[in-house]
Every structure is written in structure tokens, then in C-alpha cells.
C-alpha positions in Angstrom: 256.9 47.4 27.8 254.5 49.1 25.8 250.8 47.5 25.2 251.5 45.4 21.8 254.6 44.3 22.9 252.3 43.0 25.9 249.7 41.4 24.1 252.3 39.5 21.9 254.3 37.8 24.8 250.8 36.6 27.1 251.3 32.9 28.2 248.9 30.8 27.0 247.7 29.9 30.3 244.3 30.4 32.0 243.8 33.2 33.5 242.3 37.3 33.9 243.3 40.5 32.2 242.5 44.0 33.1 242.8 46.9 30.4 243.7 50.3 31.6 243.3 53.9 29.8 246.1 56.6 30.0 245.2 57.8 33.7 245.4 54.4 34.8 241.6 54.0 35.3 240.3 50.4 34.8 238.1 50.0 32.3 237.3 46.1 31.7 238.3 43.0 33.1 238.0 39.5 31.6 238.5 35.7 31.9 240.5 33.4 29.4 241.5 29.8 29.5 244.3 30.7 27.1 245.4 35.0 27.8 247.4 34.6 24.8 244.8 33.7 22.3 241.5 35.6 24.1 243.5 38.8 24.4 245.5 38.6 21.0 241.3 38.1 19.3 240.6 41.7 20.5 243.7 42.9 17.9 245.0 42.9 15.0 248.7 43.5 14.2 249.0 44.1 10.3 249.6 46.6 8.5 249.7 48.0 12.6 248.8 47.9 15.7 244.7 48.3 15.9 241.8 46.8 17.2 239.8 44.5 15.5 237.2 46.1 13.0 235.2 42.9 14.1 235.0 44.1 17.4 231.7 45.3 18.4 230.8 48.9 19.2 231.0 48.9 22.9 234.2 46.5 22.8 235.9 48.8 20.0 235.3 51.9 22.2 236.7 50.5 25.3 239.9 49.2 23.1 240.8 52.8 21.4 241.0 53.9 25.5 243.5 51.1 26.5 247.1 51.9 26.9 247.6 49.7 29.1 247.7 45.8 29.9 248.2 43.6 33.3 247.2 40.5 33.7 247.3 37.5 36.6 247.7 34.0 35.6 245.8 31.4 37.5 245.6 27.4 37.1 242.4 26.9 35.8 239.4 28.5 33.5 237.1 27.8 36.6 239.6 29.6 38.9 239.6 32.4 36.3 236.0 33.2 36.4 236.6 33.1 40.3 238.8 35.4 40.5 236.8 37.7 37.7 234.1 37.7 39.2 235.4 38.7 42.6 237.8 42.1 40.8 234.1 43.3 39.1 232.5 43.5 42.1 235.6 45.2 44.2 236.7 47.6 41.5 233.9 48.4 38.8 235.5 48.4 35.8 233.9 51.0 33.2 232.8 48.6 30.5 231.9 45.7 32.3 228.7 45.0 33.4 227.4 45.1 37.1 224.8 42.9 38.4 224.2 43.0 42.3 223.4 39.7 42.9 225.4 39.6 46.1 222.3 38.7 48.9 222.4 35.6 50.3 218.8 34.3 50.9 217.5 32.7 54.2 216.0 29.5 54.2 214.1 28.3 57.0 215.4 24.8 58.5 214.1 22.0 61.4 216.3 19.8 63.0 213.7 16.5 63.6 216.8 15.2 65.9 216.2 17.7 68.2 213.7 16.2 71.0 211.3 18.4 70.1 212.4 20.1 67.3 211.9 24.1 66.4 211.6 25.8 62.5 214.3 28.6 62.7 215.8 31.0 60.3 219.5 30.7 58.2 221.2 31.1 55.5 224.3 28.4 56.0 224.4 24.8 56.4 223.6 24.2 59.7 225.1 21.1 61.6 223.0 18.3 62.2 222.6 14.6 60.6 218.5 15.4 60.0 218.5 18.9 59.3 215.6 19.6 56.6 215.7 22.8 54.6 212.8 25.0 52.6 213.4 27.5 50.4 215.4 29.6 49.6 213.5 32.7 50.5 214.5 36.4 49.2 211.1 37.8 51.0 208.7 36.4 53.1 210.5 34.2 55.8 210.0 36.0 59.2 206.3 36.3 57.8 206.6 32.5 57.0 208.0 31.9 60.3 205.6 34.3 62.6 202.7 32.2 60.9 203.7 29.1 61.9 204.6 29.7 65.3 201.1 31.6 66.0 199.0 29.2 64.6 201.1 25.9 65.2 201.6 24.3 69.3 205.3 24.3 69.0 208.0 25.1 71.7 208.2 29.3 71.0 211.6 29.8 72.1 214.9 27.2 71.6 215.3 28.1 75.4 211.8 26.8 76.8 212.0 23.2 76.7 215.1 23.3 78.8 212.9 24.8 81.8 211.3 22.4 84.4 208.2 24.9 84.3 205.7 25.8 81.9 206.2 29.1 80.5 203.6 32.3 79.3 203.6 30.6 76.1 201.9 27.7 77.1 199.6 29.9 79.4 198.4 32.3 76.0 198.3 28.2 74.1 201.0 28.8 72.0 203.1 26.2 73.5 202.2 22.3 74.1 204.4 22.5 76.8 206.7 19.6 76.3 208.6 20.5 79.2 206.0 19.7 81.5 205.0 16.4 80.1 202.2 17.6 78.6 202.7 16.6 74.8 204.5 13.2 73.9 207.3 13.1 71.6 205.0 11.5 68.9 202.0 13.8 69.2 204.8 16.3 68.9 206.5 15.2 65.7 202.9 15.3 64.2 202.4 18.9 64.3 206.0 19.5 62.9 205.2 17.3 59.9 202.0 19.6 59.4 204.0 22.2 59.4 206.4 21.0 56.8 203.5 20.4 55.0 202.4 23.5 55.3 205.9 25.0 54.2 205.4 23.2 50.6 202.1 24.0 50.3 201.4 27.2 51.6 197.9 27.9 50.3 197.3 26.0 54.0 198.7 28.5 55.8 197.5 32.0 53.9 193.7 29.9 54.7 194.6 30.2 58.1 195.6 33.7 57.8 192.5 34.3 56.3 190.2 33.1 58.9 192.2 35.3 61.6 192.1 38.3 59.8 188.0 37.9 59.2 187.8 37.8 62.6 189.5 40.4 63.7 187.7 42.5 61.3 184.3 41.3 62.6 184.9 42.3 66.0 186.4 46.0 65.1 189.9 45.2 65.5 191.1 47.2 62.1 194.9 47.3 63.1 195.5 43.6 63.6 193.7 42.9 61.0 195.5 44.9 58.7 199.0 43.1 60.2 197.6 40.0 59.3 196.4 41.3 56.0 200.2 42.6 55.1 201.5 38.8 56.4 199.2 37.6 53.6 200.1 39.7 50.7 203.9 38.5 51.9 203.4 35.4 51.5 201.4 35.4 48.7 204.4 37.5 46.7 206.6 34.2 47.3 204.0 32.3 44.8 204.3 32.3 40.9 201.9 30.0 39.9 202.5 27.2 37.0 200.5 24.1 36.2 204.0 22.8 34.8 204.7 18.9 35.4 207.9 18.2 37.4 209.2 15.4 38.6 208.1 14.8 42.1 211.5 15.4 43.5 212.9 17.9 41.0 215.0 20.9 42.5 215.9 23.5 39.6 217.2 27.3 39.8 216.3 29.2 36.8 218.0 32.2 35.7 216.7 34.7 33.1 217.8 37.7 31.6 215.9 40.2 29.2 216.6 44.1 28.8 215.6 47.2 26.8 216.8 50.2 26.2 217.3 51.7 29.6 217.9 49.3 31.8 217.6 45.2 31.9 216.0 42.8 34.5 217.3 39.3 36.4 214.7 37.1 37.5 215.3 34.0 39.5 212.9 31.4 39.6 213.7 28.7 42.7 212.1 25.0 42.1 212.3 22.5 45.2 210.7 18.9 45.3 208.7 19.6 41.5 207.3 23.2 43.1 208.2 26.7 42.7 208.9 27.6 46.2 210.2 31.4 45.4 211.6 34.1 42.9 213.8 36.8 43.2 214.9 40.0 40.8 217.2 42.9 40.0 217.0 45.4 37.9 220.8 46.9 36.3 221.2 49.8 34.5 224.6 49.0 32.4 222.5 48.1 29.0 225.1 50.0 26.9 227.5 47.5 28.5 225.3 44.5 27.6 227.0 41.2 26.8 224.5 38.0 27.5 227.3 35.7 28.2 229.1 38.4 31.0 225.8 39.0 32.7 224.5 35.4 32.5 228.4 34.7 34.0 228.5 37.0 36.9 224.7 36.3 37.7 225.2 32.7 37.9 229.5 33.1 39.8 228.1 35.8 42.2 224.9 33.6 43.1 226.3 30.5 44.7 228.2 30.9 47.9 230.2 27.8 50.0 227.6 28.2 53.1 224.2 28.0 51.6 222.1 24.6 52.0 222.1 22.5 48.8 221.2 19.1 48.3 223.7 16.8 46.5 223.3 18.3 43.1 222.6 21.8 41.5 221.1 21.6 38.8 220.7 25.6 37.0 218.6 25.9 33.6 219.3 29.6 31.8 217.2 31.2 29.7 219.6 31.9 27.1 222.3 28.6 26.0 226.0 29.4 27.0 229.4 28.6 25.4 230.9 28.4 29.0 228.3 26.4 30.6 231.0 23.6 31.1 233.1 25.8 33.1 230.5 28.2 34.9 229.4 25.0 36.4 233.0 24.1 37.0 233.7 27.2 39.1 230.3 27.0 41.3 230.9 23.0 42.3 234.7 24.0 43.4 233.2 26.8 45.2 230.4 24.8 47.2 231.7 21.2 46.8 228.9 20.0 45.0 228.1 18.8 41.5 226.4 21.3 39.1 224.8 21.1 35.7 223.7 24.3 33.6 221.8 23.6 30.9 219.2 25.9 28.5 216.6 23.0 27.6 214.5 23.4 24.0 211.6 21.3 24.9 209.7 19.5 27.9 208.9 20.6 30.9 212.3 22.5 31.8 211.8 24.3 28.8 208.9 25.8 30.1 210.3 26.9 33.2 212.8 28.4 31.7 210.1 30.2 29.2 208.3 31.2 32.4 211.4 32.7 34.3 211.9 34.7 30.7 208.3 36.0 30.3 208.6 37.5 34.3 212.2 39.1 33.1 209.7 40.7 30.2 207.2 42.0 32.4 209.4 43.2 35.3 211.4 45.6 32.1 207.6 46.5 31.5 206.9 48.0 34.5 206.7 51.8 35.5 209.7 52.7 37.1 209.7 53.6 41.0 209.7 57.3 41.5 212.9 56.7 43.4 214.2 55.4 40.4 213.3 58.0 38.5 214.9 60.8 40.6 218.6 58.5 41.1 218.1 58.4 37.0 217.9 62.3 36.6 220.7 62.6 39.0 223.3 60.4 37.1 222.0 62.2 33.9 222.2 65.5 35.2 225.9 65.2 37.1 226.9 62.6 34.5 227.5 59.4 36.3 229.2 56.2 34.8 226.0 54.1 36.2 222.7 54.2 37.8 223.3 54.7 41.4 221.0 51.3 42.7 223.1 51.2 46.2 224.8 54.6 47.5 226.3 54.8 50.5 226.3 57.9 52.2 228.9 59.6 54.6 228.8 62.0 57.7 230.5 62.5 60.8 230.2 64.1 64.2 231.4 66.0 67.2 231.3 68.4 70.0 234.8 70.7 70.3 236.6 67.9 69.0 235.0 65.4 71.7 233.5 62.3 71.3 234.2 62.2 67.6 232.3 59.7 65.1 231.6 59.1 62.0 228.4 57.3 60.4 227.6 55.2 56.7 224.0 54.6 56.0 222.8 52.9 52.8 220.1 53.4 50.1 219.7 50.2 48.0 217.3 49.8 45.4 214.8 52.6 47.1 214.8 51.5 51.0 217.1 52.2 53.7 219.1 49.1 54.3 219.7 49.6 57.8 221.6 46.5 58.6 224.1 47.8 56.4 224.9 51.3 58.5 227.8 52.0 60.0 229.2 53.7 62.8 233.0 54.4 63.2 234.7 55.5 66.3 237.5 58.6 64.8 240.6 59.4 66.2 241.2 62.7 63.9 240.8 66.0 65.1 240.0 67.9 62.0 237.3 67.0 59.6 239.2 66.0 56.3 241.2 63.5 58.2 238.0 62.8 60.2 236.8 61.7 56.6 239.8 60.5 55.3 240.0 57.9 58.1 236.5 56.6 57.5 236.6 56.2 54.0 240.1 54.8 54.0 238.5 52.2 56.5 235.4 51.5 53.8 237.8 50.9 51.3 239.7 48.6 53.4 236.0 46.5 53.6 235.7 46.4 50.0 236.6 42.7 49.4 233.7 42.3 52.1 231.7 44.1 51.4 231.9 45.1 47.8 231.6 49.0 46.6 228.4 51.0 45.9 227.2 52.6 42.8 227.9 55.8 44.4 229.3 57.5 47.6 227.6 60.9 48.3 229.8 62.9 50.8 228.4 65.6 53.6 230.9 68.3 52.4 232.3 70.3 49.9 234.7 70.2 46.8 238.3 69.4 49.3 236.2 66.1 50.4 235.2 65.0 47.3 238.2 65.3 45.9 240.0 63.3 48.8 237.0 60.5 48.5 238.3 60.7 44.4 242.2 59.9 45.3 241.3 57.4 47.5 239.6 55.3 45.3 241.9 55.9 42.5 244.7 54.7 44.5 243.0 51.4 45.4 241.8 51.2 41.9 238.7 51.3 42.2 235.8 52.7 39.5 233.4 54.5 41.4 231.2 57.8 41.6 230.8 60.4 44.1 229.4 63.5 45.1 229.2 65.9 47.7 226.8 68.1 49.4 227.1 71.0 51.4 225.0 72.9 53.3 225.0 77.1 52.0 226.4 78.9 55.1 225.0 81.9 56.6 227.3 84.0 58.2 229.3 80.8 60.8 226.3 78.9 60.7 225.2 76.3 58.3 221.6 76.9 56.5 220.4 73.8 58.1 221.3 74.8 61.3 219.0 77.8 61.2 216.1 75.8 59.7 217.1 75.6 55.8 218.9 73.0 53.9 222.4 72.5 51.7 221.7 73.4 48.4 225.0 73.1 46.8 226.4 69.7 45.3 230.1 69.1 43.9 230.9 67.0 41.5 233.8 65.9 39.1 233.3 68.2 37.0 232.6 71.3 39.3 229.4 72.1 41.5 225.7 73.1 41.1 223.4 75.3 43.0 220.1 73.6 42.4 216.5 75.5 43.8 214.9 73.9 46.6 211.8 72.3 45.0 214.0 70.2 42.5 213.1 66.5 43.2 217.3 65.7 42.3 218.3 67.6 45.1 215.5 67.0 47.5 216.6 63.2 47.3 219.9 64.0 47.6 219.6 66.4 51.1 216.8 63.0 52.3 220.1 60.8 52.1 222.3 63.2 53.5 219.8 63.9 56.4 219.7 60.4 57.4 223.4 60.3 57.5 223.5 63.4 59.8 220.8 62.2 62.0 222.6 58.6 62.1 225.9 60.1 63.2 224.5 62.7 65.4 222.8 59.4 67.5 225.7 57.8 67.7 227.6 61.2 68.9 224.8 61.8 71.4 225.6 58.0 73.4 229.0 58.2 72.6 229.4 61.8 74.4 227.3 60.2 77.4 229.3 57.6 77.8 232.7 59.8 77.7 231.0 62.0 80.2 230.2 59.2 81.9 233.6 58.1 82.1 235.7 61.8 83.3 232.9 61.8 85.9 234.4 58.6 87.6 238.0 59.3 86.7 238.0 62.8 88.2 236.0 61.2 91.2 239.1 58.8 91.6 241.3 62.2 92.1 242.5 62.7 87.8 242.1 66.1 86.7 241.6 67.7 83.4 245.2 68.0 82.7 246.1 64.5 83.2 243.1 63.3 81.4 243.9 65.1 78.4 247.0 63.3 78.6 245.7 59.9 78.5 243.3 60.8 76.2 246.3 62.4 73.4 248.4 59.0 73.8 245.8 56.2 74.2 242.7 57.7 72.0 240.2 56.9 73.7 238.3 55.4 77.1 238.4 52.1 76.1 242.0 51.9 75.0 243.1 53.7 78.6 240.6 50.7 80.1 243.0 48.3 78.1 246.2 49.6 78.9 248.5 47.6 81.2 250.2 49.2 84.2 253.7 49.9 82.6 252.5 51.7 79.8 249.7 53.6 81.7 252.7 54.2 84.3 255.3 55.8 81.7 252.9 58.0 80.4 251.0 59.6 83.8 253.5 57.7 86.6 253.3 55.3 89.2 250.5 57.1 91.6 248.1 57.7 88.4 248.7 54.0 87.1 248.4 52.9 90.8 244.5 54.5 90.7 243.7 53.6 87.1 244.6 49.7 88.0 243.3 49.1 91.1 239.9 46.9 91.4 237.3 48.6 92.3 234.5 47.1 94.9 232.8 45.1 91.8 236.1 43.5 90.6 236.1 46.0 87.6 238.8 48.7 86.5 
């Protein structure tokens, strides 16, 4: 069936539609409550076949690349933005827009039906019937936190109060001491309600930063002071102040969008009980792209998750109105089982909010960009990349002989290392290209996870970009690489003997860039932390192993035989696992007869 005869039999049903060019790359995906009529207004049939001249630019580019149509029919409009939502993020279509938007922010909780109750750190719905929440936090909680808990008698640690015995805390007065008697449940509960006080109105705790850090100073303690000094500008980045009139109970989340000609902002501005409590924002590159109803869509879908804390009702004010409000708020209440309004108010005091959240999205576009930025921007212009690279994950792997192989992903978001994001993967493949190929293939696998990067930059040359290329393709996903290599010199690399790579592959062949070029000085900085990274993990990993053959061969299993189990199981762990049979059909009865027994601890 070609592509007209396609679009002229779509069910009119809700559902999502993906449009395809002639290598089968996706280029957008959308949402209807009716396929048949949403995807029929993009053409027009007389006196042929053609998009719409009313089309706009960007929309009448992407149509003249389609040649091809699929599409998945769902049972509602809300379901549909779901489900669109979710195949941006996994598979990047070309002409759709990409806002990362996928953080979940902490907010820090008390349970006051605890017996003497403790401020800790989430971000999900914790059990409990009188469980209070502040927040939500994008920066600033462990400094929140730390504060309270040094300048605050509360029980330190959730495991102190269960001791008979005053612990160091209480010694250093940090801790009341509850344990011992020495604090009453009521005298307790007062200094938690000062701290939730506190948590509102934090101007109470920066004063008592203040005081610290003066003192420190005065007696010549520069370092500490300069702690406390970092704890304060923390803090104080969680504040935008507004002399606005809310409602004394009032809890708002405003989202505003604004962009330019390079790139566009998304601030969030987070209202709880009548005060702004936080703010939050991205930056996105797609401007070309631009369409206020998709960004203000997959800003507000990707946002709201099932497990965050909310109160009975969410009530989200936009800078900008929106046709779909209806069913954008439809789609967030299924997914966290609340009710949710989204309105864009003309006058009153939400009105100014929202103009407030609107004039930060102004001055954020105003602002001189990062120098990081500025280098990832001059390498997607100079190797022609379909978007700015704000998260790239980076690829390496490691051995010894073939020994104790590994592999290693580190990531670069928005100018920082985000180290809870790295990697490490135990390999099974001998050679380097299905070393690779196993790793990425693995990635891939995580994608509905953990969605895809802006770009993957390989540690190789032009055969593993290539195989990093037909991998995505074949899980359809829209996504750019590159690859660096490092010039050999004679059987050694560059690197090796004190240089660095120099030479980086792309789709459309490779460059040879001079050393002091800030593109490919950023480049080798991501693909040296991903060699150091793997090269860590290779280091323990080859201890370990040796580890290991040390108290094998002790047990009377030589090389030969070791090799053996090592070929059929694949590695140390997966010979500890093995049950007798199988250990004894592949070494016999006396070698599965050593590897079983218990040794004098109990252990194999």
C-alpha cells in the first residue's frame, strides 16, 4: 500500500502516526483523537497527491521526505499523547522537537508519626498516614538538608534512636538524645515544627548560615568558611522573589517557554502553600523545529510521573493558552491518579506568575552561553549534527590479552559529568567490535529506561561507527554519533606514548583536526574520561579474577581446566553459580567434586 492509499483508509480513531522518508528513517511522530482527519489536514488530494500549501515551512519540508506511513491506534486522545510522548523520547524523530525534561526532583519529607520523627530525602510517595512533603527541589536539597541537621537537635541518623546508648552525635550536640531519655516527645516535636518552618521560610536558615560562616572567618578558618559560604549561595539559587498575593494555601506549577534564534529556554516556576518554593530550567536547541503547542505538550507529559508527592490536585498555569489543555490534563491525572487543571490566566494574581515564569524564560535566552556550549555548538556545526548534543554518552572498553574484559559509558549532560549515570558492563566478546557491539546493543536495550542521548561519541574508528549507525537504525532510532581514534605510531597508539587521538569519523567521512582546536580538545576530555572509567573498572575486575585462579589452582585446577570453565561458563561468577551436573559434564566428577564442596566458612 503506497502512502496516499494510506492516508485515505486511517480509522478515525484516536491514536499516533509516525512518517518515514525513503531509507526508513523517522522523521516526526504525532498525536490525533481522530488519525483520519489530523493526518488527511497535512494533504491534499486534488488535482494530486501533495501536501498542503498551507502547511508551514518546517511541516512542508518534513512532508516532501515522507514515503511512508504507520500508525498505532489507541483508545483515547489522553492515551495518545502517552504513548507520543514516550516514542519522542526513545526514538528522536528528525522534526520533532526534543525537550529533556526527564529529572525527577527530590523533595524532602518528615514523617511526624514517627516517635521522633527525622527530615529525609525522596522523590516518591513515601508510605505513611502523616507524611509532610516540601518542595520539589531541582538544586539545593542535600544543602537544605545538611543545614538543618547541623544547626537543628534532631536524631542524625534513622538508626540512632533504636540504640539504648547515646551516640557521638549527642556527644558533638548534634543530637538531643531521645534514646536516652534525655528530650521528651513534646519538646521534640517543637524543634521539628521549627524546622518546617524554617523549610517555608528559608531566609531563617541562610541567617543561621550567616552567623556560622562570620565566625569561622573571624577565627582564620577560610576553608569552612568558604563551605558554608557555597551552602549559602545554594540555597539562595532556590529563591525567586515575588511580592505576588496568593492564596494562603495555593500550590501552582508554572511552565513557560520563550526562544530565539538559536536555541529556546523552559523555565519552571514551583508554588507551594501561596510561596515560590523553587524553579527549574532547560535550555533546547531544536528552534528550527519550534511548535508552541509540541513543546508546551511534551514539557508538561514528560514532567509528571506516577511516584512523585502531590497533594490532591495539580493545578499547572502555562505561559502561553493551549487548544489541548482539556486533554494534556487528561493524560497527566491518568498517569498520577490525581485531578489536574491547566490553565493560561489573563489577569489576577496567576496571571502574574505566569508573566514572572515568562520574563525568567526571557532572561535565561539572554544569557552568554557556557563555553561548553559553545564548543558542543561548533562541533554539531562543523560534523553536521541533526541537534545540539546537550547529553552525549560516551563509549570505551577494556582488557588485558583478552582477560578481564569490560566495557564503560560515562555521560556529559548539559556541561557536567553526570556520574550517577555511568556505566560499567561486564563483556563476554573476545574481539573489540563485538566487544562494542555487545555494549551498545545492551544500551539500546535500556532505551525505554533510560531514554537516548543527543549523541554517542565512540573510542574507535570508521568500522565502529558504522556498527553504532546499524544498530540504531535497526531499532529505529534517530540519533548521532561519532568516533575518535587515537593516530597510531608504529603498534602503539599516540596516547600511549604521551600524545592524543586526533582523528574523528563521522557520517560523512573523517577529519584530522590540529591539537589546539577547542572541538577536538572537548571531544579527546570526553573520550579520556571514558578510558580512564573503563580502565578502573578493568584494574578491580583483573584483581578480582586473579584473585580467583589463585584459589582455584590452590584447590589443585590448572590452567588447562580453567580455560575450560572459563570458555563454557564466561566468567567467575557464573562458574560460582553453576550446579554440580553441569559443572560435572563439562570438567567431570572429581573437578565438580572440588568446585562444590564447602569450604571451612560455609562458602563455595
Amino acid at each position: 500500500m503506497n502512502l496516499e492509499e494510506m492516508v485515505r483508509t486511517l480509522p478515525d480513531e484516536p491514536g499516533v502516526y509516525q512518517y518515514f522518508d525513503e531509507n526508513g528513517r523517522l522523521l516526526y511522530v504525532g498525536k490525533a483523537s481522530s488519525l483520519r482527519k489530523r493526518v488527511r489536514s497535512y494533504w491534499r488530494f486534488t488535482p494530486r497527491f501533495r501536501p498542503s500549501p498551507d502547511s508551514g515551512v518546517r511541516i512542508f519540508r518534513m512532508l516532501e521526505e515522507t514515503k511512508s506511513l504507520e500508525y498505532i491506534v489507541v483508545g483515547s486522545e489522553a492515551d495518545a499523547l502517552i504513548l507520543e510522548n514516550s516514542l519522542i523520547k526513545q526514538l528522536h524523530p528528525k522534526y520533532n522537537i526534543l525537550l529533556r525534561d526527564d529529572k525527577t526532583y527530590p523533595y524532602i519529607y518528615v514523617d511526624e508519626g514517627a516517635e521522633y520523627p527525622r527530615f529525609e530525602l525522596t522523590r516518591k510517595v513515601v508510605g505513611g498516614k502523616k507524611i509532610s512533603y516540601y518542595g520539589p527541589f531541582p538544586s539545593g536539597a542535600r544543602a537544605l538538608l545538611d543545614t538543618i541537621y547541623e544547626n537543628y537537635p534532631l536524631v542524625q541518623k534513622r538508626g540512632s534512636v533504636s540504640g539504648k546508648r547515646a551516640c557521638l552525635f549527642h556527644q558533638i550536640g548534634r543530637c538531643p538524645a531521645p534514646c536516652e531519655g534525655k528530650m521528651e516527645r513534646d519538646e521534640y516535636m517543637r524543634v521539628v515544627e521549627e524546622v518546617k518552618r524554617a523549610l517555608v521560610d528559608r531566609r531563617l536558615l541562610i541567617e543561621k548560615l550567616s552567623c556560622r560562616m562570620e565566625e569561622l572567618a573571624v577565627s582564620m578558618r577560610y576553608e569552612e568558611a568558604a563551605v558554608i559560604r557555597d551552602r549559602i549561595k545554594s540555597i539562595e539559587s532556590l529563591e525567586i522573589h515575588s511580592d505576588i498575593d496568593l492564596a494562603r494555601e495555593a500550590d501552582y506549577d508554572i511552565f513557560a517557554i520563550s526562544h530565539g534564534l538559536e536555541r529556546g529556554a523552559l523555565f519552571r516556576l514551583f508554588v507551594r502553600s501561596g510561596r515560590v518554593v523553587s524553579s527549574s530550567y532547560d535550555f533546547f536547541s531544536d528552534v528550527e523545529n519550534y511548535d508552541p503547542r509540541e513543546a508546551y505538550r511534551q514539557a508538561l507529559v514528560s514532567h509528571y510521573k506516577a511516584e512523585m508527592p502531590y497533594r490532591s490536585k495539580i493545578e499547572i498555569i502555562t505561559a502561553h493558552p493551549l487548544e489541548e489543555a482539556d486533554s494534556i490534563a487528561e493524560a497527566i491525572s491518568l498517569r498520577v491518579g490525581k485531578r489536574v487543571t491547566i490553565s493560561s490566566p489573563v489577569r489576577g494574581a496567576k496571571a502574574r506568575l505566569k508573566e514572572l515564569a515568562l520574563k525568567n524564560a526571557g532572561e535565561l535566552l539572554g544569557r552568554e552561553e557556557a563555553p561548553w556550549s559553545r564548543r558542543a555548538r561548533a562541533i554539531a556545526e562543523l560534523f553536521g549534527l541533526s541537534r545540539f548534543p546537550v547529553r552525549i554518552e560516551i563509549f570505551d572498553n577494556s582488557h588485558m590479552m583478552g582477560e578481564a574484559v569490560v566495557g564503560a559509558m560515562v555521560v556529559y549532560d548539559n556541561g557536567e559529568w553526570k556520574r550517577e549515570a555511568y556505566r560499567h558492563y561486564n563483556l563476554h566478546a573476545r574481539d573489540e567490535y563485538s566487544q562494542m557491539r555487545e555494549m551498545l546493543e545492551r544500551r539500546i536495550v535500556d532505551f525505554s529506561k533510560e531514554p537516548p542521548p543527543d549523541l554517542w561519541l565512540i573510542d574507535g574508528g570508521d568500522t565502529l561507527l558504522k556498527l553504532a549507525d546499524r544498530l540504531l537504525h535497526e531499532a529505529g532510532v534517530n540519533m548521532d554519533t561519532l568516533a575518535i581514534s587515537k593516530e597510531k605510531m608504529g603498534k602503539k597508539s599516540r596516547r600511549a606514548k604521551g600524545g592524543a587521538g586526533d582523528t574523528v569519523y563521522f557520517s560523512d567521512g573523517r577529519l584530522r583536526l590540529p591539537t589546539h582546536d577547542e572541538r577536538l580538545q572537548m571531544l579527546q576530555m570526553l573520550r579520556d574520561e571514558a578510558h580512564r572509567f573503563a580502565i578502573s573498572f578493568h584494574r578491580k575486575k583483573k584483581r578480582r579474577e586473579d584473585i580467583e585462579v589463585s584459589l582455584l589452582r590452590k584447590r589443585g585446577i590448572g590452567p588447562a581446566t580453567l580455560k575450560r570453565l572459563l570458555d563454557y561458563f564466561g566468567s567467575f561468577e557464573a562458574i560460582e553459580r553453576a550446579g554440580y551436573e553441569e559443572l560435572k559434564g563439562v570438567v567431570g566428577v572429581k573437578i565438580a567434586d572440588i568446585l562444590t564442596q564447602e569450604t571451612e566458612n560455609g562458602e563455595r
